[in-house]
ChimeraX commands (.cxc) that place a marker at each C-alpha (Angstrom):
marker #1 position -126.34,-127.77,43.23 radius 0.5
marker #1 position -127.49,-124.97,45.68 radius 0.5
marker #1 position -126.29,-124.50,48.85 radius 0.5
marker #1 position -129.59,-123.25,50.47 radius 0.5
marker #1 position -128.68,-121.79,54.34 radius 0.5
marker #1 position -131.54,-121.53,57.11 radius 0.5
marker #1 position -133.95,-118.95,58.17 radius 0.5
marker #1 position -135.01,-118.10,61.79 radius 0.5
marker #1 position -137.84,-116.09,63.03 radius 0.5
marker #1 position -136.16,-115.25,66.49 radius 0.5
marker #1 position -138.65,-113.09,69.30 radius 0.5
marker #1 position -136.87,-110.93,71.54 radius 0.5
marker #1 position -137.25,-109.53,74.92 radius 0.5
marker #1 position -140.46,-107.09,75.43 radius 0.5
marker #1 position -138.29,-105.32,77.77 radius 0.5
marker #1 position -136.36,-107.01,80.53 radius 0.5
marker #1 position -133.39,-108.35,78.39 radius 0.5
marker #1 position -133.31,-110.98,80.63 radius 0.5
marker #1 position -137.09,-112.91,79.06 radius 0.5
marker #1 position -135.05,-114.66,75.73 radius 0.5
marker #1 position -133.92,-118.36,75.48 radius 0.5
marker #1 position -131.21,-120.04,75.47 radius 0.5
marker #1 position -131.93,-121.20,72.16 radius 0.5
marker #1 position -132.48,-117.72,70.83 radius 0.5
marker #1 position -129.13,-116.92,72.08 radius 0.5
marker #1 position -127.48,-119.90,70.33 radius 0.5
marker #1 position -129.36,-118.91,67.05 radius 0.5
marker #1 position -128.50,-115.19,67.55 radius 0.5
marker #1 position -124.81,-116.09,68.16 radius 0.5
marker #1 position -124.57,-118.69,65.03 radius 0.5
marker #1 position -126.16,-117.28,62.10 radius 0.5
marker #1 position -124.29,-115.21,59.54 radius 0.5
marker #1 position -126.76,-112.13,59.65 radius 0.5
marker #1 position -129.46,-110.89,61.49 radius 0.5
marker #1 position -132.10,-108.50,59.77 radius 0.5
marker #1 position -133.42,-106.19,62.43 radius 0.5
marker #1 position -136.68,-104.07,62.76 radius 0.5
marker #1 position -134.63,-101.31,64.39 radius 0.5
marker #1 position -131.01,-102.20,64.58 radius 0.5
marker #1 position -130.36,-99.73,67.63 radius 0.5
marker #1 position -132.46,-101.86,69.96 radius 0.5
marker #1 position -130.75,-105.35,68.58 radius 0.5
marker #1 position -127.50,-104.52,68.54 radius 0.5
marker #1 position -127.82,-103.26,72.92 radius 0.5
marker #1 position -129.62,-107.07,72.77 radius 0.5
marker #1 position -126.71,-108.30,71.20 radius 0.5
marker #1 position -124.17,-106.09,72.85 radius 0.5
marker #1 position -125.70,-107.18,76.15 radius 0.5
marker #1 position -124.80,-110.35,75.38 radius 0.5
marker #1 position -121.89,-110.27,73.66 radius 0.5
marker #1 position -122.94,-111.24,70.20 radius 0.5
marker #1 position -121.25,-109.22,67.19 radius 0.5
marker #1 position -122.81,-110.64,64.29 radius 0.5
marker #1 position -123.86,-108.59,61.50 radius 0.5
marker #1 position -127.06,-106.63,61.62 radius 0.5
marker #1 position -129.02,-105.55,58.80 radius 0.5
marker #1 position -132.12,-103.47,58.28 radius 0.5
marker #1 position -135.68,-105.33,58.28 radius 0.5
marker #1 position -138.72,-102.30,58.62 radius 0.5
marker #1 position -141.78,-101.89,57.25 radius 0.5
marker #1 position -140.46,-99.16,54.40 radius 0.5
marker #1 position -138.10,-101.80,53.01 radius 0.5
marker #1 position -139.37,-105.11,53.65 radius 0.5
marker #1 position -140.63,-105.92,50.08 radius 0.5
marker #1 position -136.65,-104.73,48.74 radius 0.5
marker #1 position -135.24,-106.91,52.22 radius 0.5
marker #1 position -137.37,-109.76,51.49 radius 0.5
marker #1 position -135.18,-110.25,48.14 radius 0.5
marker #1 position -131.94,-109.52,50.30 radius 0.5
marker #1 position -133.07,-112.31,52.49 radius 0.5
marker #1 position -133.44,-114.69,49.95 radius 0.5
marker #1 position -130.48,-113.83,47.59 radius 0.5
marker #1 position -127.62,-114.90,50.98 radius 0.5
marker #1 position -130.53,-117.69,51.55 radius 0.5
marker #1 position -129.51,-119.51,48.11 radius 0.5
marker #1 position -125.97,-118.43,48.93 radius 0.5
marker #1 position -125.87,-120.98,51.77 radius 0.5
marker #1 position -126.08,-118.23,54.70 radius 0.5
marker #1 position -127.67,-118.69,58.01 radius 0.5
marker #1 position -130.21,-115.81,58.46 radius 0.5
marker #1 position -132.20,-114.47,62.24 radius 0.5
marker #1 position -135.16,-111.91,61.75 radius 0.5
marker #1 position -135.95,-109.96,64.54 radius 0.5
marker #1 position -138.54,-107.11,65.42 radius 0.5
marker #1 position -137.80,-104.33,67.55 radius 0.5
marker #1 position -139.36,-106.42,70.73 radius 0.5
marker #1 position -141.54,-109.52,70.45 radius 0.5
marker #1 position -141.95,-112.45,68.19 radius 0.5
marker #1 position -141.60,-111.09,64.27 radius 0.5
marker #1 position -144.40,-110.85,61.88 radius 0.5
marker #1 position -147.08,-109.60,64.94 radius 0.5
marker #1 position -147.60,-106.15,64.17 radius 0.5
marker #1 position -144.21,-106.12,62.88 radius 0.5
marker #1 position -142.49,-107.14,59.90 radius 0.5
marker #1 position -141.87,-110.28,58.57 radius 0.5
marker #1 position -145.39,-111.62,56.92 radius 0.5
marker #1 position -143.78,-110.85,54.07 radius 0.5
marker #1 position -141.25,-112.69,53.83 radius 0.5
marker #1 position -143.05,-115.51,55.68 radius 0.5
marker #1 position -145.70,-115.65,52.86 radius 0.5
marker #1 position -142.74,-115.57,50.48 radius 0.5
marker #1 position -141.35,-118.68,51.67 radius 0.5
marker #1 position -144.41,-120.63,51.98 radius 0.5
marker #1 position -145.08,-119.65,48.47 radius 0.5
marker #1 position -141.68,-121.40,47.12 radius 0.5
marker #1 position -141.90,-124.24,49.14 radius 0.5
marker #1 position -138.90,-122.93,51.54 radius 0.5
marker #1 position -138.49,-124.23,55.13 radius 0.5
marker #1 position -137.93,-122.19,57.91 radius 0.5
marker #1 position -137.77,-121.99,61.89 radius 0.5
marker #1 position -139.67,-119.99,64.27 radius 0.5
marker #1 position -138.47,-119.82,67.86 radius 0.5
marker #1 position -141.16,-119.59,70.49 radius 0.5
marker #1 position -140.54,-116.58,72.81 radius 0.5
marker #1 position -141.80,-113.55,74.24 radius 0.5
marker #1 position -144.72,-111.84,73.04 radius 0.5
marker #1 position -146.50,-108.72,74.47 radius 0.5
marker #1 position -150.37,-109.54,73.85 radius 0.5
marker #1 position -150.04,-112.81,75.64 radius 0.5
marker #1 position -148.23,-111.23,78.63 radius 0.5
marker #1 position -150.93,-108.65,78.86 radius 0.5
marker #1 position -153.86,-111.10,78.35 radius 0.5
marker #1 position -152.75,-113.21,81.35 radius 0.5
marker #1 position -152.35,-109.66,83.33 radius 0.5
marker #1 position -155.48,-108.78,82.87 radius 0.5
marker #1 position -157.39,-111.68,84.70 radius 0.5
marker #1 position -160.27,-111.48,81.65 radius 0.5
marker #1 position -160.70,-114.74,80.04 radius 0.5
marker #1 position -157.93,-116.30,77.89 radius 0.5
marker #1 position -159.23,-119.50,76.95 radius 0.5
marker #1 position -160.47,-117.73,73.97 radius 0.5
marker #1 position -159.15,-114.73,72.57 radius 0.5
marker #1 position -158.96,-112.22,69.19 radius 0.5
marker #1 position -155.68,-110.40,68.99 radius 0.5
marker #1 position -156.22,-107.44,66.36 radius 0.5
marker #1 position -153.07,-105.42,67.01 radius 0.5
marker #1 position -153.28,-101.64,66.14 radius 0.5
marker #1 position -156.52,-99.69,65.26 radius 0.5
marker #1 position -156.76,-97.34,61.98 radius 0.5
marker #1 position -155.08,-94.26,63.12 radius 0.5
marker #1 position -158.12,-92.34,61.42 radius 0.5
marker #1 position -161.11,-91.54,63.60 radius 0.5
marker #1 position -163.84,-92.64,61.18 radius 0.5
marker #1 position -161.91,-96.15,59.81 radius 0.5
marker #1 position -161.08,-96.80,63.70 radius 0.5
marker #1 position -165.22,-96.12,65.28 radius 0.5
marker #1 position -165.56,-98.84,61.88 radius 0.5
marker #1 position -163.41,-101.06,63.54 radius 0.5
marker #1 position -164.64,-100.41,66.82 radius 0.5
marker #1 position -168.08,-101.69,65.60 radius 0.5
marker #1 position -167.06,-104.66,64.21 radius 0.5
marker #1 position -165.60,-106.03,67.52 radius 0.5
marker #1 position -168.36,-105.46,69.44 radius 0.5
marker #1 position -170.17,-108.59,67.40 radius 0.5
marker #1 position -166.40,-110.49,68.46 radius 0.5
marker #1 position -167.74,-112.97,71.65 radius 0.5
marker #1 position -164.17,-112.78,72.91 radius 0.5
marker #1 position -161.32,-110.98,74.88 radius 0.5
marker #1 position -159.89,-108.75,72.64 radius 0.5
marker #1 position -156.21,-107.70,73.03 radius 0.5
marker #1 position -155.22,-104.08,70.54 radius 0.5
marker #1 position -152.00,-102.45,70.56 radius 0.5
marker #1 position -151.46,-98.99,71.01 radius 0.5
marker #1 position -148.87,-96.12,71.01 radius 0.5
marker #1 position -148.63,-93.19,73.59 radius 0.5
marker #1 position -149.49,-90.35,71.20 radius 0.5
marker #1 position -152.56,-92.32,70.56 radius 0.5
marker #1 position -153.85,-94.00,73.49 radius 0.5
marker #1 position -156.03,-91.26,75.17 radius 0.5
marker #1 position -158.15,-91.00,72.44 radius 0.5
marker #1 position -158.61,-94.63,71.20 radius 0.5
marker #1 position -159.52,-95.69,74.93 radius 0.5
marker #1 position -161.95,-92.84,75.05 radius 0.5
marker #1 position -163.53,-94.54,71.66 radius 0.5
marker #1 position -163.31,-97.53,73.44 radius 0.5
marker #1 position -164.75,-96.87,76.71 radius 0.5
marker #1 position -167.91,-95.68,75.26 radius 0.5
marker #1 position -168.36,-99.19,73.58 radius 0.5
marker #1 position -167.37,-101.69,75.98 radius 0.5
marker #1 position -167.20,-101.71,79.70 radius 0.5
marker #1 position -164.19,-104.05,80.93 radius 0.5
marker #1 position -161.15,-102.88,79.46 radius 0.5
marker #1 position -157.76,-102.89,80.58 radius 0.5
marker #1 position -155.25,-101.14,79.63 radius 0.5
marker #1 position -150.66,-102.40,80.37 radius 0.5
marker #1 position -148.18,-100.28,79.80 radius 0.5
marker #1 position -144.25,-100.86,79.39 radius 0.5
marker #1 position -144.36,-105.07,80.03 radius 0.5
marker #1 position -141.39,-106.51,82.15 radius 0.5
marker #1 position -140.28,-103.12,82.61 radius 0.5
marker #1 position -139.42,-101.15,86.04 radius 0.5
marker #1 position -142.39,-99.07,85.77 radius 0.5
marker #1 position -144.93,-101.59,84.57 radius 0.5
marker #1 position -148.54,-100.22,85.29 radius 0.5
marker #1 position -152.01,-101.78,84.94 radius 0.5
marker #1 position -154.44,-99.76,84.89 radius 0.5
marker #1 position -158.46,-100.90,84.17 radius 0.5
marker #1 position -160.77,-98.54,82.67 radius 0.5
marker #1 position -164.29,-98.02,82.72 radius 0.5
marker #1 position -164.89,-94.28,82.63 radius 0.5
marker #1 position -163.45,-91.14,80.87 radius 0.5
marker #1 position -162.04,-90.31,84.34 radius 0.5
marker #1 position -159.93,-93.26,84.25 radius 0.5
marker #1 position -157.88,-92.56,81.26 radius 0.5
marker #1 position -156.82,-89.56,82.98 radius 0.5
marker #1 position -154.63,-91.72,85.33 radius 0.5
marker #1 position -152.49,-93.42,82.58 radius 0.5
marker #1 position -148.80,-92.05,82.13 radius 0.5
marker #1 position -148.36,-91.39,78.37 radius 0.5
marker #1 position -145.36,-92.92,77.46 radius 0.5
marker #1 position -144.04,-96.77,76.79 radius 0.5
marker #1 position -146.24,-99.26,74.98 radius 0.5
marker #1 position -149.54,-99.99,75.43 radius 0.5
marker #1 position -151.40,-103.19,75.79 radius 0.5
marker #1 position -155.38,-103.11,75.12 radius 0.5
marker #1 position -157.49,-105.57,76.78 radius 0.5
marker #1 position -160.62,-106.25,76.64 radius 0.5
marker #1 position -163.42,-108.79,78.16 radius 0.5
marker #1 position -165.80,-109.29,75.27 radius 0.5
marker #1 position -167.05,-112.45,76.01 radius 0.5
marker #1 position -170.85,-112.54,76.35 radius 0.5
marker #1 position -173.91,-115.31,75.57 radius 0.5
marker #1 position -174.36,-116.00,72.12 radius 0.5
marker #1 position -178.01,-116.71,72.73 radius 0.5
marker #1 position -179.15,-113.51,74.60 radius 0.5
marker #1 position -181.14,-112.52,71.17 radius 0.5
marker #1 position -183.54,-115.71,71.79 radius 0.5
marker #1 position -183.25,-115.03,76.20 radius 0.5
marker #1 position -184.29,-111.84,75.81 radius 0.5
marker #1 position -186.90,-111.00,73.79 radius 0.5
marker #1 position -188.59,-108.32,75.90 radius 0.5
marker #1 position -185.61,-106.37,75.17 radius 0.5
marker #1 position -185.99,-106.83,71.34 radius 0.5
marker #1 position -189.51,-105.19,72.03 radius 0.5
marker #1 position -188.09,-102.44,73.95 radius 0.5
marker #1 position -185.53,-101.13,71.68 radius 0.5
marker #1 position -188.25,-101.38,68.87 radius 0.5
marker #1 position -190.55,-98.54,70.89 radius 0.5
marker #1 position -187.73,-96.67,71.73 radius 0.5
marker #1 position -186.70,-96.32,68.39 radius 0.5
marker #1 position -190.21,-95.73,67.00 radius 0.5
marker #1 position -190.15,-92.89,69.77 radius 0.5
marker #1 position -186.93,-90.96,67.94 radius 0.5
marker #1 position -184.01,-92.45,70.61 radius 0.5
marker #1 position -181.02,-92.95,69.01 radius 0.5
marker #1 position -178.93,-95.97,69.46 radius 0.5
marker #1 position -176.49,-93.91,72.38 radius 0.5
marker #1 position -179.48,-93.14,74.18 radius 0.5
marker #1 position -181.15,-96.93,73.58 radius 0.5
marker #1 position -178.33,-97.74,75.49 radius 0.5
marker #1 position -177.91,-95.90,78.32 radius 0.5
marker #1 position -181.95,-96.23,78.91 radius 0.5
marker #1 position -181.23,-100.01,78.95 radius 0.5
marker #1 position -178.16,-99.77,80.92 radius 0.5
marker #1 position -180.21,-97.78,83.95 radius 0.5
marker #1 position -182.60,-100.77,83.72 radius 0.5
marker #1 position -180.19,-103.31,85.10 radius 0.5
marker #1 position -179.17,-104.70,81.26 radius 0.5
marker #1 position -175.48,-105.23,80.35 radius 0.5
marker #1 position -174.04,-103.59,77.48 radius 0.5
marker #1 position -172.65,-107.00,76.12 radius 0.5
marker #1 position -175.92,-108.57,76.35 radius 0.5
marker #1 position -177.87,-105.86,74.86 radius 0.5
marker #1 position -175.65,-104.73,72.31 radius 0.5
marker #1 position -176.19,-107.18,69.68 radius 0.5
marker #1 position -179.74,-106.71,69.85 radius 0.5
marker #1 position -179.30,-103.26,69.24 radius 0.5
marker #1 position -177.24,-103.62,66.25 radius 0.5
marker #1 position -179.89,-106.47,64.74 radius 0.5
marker #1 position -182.03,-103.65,64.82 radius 0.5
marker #1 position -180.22,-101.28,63.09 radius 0.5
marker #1 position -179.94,-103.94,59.67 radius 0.5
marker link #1:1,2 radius 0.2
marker link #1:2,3 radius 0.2
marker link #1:3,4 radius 0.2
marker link #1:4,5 radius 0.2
marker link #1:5,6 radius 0.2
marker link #1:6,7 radius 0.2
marker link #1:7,8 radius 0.2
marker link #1:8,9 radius 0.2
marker link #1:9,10 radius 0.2
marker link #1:10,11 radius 0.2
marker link #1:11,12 radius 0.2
marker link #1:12,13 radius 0.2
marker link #1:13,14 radius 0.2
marker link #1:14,15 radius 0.2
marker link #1:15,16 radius 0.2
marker link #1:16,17 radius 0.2
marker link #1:17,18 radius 0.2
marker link #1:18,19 radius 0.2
marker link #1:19,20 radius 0.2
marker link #1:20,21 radius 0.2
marker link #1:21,22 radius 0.2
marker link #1:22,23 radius 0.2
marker link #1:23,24 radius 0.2
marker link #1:24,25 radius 0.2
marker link #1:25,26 radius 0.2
marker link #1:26,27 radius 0.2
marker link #1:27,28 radius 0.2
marker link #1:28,29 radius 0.2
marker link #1:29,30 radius 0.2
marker link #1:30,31 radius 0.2
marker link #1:31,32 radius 0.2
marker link #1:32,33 radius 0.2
marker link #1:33,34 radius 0.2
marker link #1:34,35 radius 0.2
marker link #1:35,36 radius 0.2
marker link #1:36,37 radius 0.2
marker link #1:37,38 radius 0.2
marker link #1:38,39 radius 0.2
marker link #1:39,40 radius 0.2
marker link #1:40,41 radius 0.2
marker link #1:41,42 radius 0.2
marker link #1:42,43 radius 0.2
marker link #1:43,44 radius 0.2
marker link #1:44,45 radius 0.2
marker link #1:45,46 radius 0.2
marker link #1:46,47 radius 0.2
marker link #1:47,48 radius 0.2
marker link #1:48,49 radius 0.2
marker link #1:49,50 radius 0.2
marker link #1:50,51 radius 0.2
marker link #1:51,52 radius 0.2
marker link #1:52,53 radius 0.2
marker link #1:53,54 radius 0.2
marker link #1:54,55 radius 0.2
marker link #1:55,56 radius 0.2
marker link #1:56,57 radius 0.2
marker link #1:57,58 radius 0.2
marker link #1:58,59 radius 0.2
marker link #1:59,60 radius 0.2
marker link #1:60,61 radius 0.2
marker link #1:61,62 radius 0.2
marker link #1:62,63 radius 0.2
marker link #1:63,64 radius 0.2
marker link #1:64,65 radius 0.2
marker link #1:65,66 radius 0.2
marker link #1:66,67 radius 0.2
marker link #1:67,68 radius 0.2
marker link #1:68,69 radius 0.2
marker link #1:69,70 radius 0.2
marker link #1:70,71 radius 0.2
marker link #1:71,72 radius 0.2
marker link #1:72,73 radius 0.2
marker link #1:73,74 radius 0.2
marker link #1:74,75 radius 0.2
marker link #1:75,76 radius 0.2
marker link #1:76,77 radius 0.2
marker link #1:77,78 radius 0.2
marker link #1:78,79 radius 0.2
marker link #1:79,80 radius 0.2
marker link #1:80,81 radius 0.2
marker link #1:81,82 radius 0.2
marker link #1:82,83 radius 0.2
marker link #1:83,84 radius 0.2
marker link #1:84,85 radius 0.2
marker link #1:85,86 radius 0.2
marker link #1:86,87 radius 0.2
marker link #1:87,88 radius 0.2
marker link #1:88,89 radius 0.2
marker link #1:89,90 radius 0.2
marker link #1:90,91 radius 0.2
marker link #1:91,92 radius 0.2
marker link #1:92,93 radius 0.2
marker link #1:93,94 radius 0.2
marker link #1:94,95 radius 0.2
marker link #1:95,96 radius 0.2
marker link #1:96,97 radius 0.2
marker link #1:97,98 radius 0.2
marker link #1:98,99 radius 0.2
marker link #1:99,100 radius 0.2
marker link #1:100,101 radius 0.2
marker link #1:101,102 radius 0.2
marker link #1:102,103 radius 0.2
marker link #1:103,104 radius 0.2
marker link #1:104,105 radius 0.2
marker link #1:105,106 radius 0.2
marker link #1:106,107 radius 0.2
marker link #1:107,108 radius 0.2
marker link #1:108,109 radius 0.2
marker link #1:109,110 radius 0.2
marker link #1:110,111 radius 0.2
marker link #1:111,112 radius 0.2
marker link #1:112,113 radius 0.2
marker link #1:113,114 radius 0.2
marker link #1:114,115 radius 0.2
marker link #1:115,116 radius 0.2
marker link #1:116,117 radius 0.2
marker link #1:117,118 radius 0.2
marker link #1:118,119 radius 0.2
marker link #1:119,120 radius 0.2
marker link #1:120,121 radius 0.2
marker link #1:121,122 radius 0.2
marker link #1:122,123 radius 0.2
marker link #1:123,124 radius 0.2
marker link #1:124,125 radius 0.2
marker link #1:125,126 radius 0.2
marker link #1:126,127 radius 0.2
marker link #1:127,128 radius 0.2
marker link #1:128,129 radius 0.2
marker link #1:129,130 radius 0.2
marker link #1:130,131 radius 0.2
marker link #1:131,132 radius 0.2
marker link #1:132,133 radius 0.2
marker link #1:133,134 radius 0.2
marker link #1:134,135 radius 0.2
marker link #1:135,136 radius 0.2
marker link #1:136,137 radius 0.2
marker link #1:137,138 radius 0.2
marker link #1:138,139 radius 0.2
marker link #1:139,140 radius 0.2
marker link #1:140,141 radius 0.2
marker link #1:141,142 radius 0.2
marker link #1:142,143 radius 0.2
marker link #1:143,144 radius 0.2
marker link #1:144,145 radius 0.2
marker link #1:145,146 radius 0.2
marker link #1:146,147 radius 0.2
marker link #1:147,148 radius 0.2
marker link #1:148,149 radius 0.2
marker link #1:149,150 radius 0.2
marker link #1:150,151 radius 0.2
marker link #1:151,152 radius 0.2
marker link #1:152,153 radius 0.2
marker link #1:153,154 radius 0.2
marker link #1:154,155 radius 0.2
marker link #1:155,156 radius 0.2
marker link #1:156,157 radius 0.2
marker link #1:157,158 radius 0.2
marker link #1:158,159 radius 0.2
marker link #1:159,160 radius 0.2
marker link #1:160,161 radius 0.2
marker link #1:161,162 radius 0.2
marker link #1:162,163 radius 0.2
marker link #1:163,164 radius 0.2
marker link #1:164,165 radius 0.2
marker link #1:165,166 radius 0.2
marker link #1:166,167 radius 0.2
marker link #1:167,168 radius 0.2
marker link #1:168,169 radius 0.2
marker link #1:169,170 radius 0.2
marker link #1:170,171 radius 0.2
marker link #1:171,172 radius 0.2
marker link #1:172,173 radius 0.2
marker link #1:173,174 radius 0.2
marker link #1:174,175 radius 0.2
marker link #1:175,176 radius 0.2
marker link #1:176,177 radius 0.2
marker link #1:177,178 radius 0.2
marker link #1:178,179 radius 0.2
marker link #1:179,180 radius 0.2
marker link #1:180,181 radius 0.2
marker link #1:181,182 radius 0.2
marker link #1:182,183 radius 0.2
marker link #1:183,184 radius 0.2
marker link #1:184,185 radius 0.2
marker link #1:185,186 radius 0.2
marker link #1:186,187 radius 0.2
marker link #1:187,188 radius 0.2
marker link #1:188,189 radius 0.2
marker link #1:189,190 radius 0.2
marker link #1:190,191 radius 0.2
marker link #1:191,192 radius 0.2
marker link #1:192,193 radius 0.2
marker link #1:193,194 radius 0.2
marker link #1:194,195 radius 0.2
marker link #1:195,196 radius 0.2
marker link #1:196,197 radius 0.2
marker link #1:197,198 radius 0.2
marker link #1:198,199 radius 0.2
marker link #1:199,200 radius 0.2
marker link #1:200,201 radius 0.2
marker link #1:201,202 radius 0.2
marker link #1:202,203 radius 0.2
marker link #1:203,204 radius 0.2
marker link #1:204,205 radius 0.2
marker link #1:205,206 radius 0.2
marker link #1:206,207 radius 0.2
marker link #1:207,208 radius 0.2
marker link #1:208,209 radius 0.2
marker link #1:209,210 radius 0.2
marker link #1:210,211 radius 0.2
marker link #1:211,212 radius 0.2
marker link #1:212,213 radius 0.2
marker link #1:213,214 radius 0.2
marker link #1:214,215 radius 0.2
marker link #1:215,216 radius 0.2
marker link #1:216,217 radius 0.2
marker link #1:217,218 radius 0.2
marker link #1:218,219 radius 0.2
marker link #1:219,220 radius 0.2
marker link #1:220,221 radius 0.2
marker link #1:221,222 radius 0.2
marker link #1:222,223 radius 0.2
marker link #1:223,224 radius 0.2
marker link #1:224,225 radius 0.2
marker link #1:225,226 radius 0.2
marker link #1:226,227 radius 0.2
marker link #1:227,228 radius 0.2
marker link #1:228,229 radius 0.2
marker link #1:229,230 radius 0.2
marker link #1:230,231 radius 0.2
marker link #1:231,232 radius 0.2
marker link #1:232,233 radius 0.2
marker link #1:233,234 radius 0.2
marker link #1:234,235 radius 0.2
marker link #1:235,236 radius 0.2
marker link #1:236,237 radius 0.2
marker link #1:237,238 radius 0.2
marker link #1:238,239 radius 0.2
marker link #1:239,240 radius 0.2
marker link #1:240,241 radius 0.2
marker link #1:241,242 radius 0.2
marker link #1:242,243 radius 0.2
marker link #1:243,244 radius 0.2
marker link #1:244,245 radius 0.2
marker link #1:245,246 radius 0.2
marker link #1:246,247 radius 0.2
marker link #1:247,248 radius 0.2
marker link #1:248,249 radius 0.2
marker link #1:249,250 radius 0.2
marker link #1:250,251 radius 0.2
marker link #1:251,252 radius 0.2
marker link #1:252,253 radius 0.2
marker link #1:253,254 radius 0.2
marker link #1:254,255 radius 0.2
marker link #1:255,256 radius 0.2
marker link #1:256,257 radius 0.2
marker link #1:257,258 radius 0.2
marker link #1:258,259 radius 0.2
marker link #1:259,260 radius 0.2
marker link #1:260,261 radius 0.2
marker link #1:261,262 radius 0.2
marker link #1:262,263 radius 0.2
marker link #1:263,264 radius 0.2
marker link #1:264,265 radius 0.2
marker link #1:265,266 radius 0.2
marker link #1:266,267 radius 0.2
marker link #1:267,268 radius 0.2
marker link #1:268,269 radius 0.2
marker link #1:269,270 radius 0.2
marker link #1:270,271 radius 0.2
marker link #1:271,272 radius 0.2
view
């Protein structure tokens, strides 16, 4: 008979080492092996601590080869932690995978609730979080990522992105042009935490470009504008039957007192 072990999905600190449980710790100290996103920034976790467990490498280039690894000391009876980098595992970092994996045998595992960035950042912001779509990172080409762009505009929501520093100036400045209540976090529980909300070109010039970013933005808008506003509906019509293009629809309806969340999805009805 098998001697199956456990599995734990364990989230770590965001950045102040200080933001993981007690029970994290416990799991962290008692397993046999942990697999790691990046085992630099585990092991000063674990050093911090004074855990010296054995750490193993979990990334996105190996997961489908680590997956089997994970398994393999699984059936062997061994008590296994997966960890990202920073965060709870499997949100924009690996471990769906493996998760998938499991459910697909029948295999139960443990996730520990902890710290996790777009949460922290959605609360930050002061938009709405009663109801919110978390999409993580954009396509890092222009074309796939204006794509995506367009398809959260129709998203009646906050919307919380992820982004990195090499990236951020020119994703906001995609962004900006789409949506006007956006606001942006940077490094999360760290010393030199920054919020920063952007509604203008001019405004992106402010942001320091390094740490991690935190995207958020208020989406939320009336469902039913398309039947409230019907004059509008009109409007765009002769506008467009008068050669204005969609940019300049908008910024013609925008000088008339209309938001952009309550006019843009009659704008794009009228572009089927």
């Amino acid at each position: 008979m098998e001697n199956k072990g456990t599995i734990y999905f364990v989230p770590t600190p965001i950045g102040n080492l200080g933001d993981i449980t007690l029970r994290a710790l416990d799991v962290l100290k008692g397993v046999d092996v942990i697999f790691s996103e990046d085992t630099r920034s585990t092991l000063k976790l674990l050093t911090h601590y004074g855990i010296k467990n054995q750490v193993k490498s979990f990334h996105k280039d190996n997961e489908k080869k680590s997956v089997d690894v994970v398994l393999k000391l699984f059936f062997e009876g061994k008590s296994i932690a997966v960890v990202s980098e920073a965060g709870m595992p499997c949100i924009s970092d690996p471990g769906s995978m493996l998760v998938r994996r499991l459910c697909d045998e029948g295999i139960e595992f443990q996730v520990l609730p902890g710290a996790t960035a777009s949460v922290v950042a959605l609360i930050k912001s002061g938009f709405p979080a009663d109801n919110f779509y978390f999409k993580g990172f954009l396509s890092h080409k222009k074309g796939e990522k204006l794509k995506e762009i367009n398809k959260l505009k129709d998203i009646n929501s906050t919307i919380v992105l992820y982004e990195s520093p090499h990236r951020i100036v020119d994703t906001l400045s995609l962004l900006v042009d789409k949506f006007e209540k956006i606001c942006v976090v940077r490094e999360l529980t760290k010393i030199f935490e920054e919020k920063i909300y952007i509604s203008s070109l001019k405004d992106i010039e402010k942001i320091t470009l390094k740490g991690e970013f935190v995207i958020v933005i208020d989406n939320n808008f009336d469902k039913n504008e398309s039947e409230k506003l019907p004059e509008v509906q009109d409007l765009i019509k002769k506008l467009k039957n008068t050669n204005f293009n969609s940019k300049q629809i908008m910024e013609i309806l925008k000088v008339l007192g209309f938001k952009r969340n309550e006019v843009y999805p009659l704008l794009s009805k009228s572009n089927e």
